[in-house]
N, C-alpha and C positions, 0 to 999 in steps of 0.2 A: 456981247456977241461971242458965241464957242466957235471953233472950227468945226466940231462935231455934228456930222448931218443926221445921223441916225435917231438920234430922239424927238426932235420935229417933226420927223419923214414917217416913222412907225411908232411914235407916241400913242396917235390916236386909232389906229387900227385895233378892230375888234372882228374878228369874221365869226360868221354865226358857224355852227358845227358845218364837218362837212366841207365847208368852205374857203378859198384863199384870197388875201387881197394883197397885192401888192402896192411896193411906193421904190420910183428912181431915186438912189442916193449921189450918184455921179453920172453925166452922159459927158464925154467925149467924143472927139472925134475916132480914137482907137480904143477907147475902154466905155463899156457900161456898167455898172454895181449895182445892181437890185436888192431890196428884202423881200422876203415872201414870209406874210406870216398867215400859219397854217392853222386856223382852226378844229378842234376836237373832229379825228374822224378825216380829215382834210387829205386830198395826196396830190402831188406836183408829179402829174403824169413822166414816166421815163422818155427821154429825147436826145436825142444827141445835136452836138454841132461839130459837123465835118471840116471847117476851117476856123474854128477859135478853139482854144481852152476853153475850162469852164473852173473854178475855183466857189465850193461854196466854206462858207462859216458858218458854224452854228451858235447863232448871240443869246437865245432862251431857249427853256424847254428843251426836252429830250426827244428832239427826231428821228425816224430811222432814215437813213441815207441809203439810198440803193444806187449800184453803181454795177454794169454790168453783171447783171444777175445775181451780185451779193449783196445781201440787206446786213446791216449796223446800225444798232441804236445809240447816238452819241449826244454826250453832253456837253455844252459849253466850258470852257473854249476847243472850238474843233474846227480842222481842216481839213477837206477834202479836194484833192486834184482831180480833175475829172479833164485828162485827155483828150485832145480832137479827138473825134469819133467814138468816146466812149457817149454807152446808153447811163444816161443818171438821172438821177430824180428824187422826191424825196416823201415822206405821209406820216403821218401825224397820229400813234396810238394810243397817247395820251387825255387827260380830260382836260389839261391845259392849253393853253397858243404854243406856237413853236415856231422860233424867225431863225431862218438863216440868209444869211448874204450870199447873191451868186455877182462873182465878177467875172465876167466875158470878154476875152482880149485875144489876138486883137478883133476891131468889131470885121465880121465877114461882108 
């Protein structure tokens, strides 16, 4: 048995171009941790959350992260802070997957 939820959780994820699927890697009562893994082509619409943070990683693949109107393309290992009320999001220009982890705290 690992501690590690991530390779179980997004092993088997494959999204066709285009496309995102996600997998919960922790729910709490005051944190949730998602991956999103982005498919060639894929974008994680801009949104904000007006009463939590937003923390994503980036674990493959070269995403660009957009975060209030500035777009960056980054590569693992990467951290992005995404402020209450910041607009973020993320899309996928690549021909490869691209997962990043969004941690949500606390939950609103």
């Amino acid at each position: 048995m690992t501690l590690d939820r991530y390779a179980d959780a997004v092993g088997d994820l494959d999204p066709e171009p285009e496309t995102i699927e996600s997998a919960e890697l922790v729910v709490t009562d005051d944190v949730l941790v998602k991956a999103f893994v982005l498919g060639p082509g894929a974008e994680l619409d801009p949104h904000e959350h007006a009463d939590a943070t937003n923390v994503f990683h980036v674990v493959e693949g070269e995403p660009t992260i957009v975060r209030d109107g500035t777009a960056e393309t980054l590569s693992p290992p990467a951290v992005v802070l995404n402020e209450r009320g910041a607009v973020h999001g993320a899309r996928n220009e690549t021909d490869e997957r691209a997962v990043i982890t969004a941690s949500l705290c606390p939950l609103p």
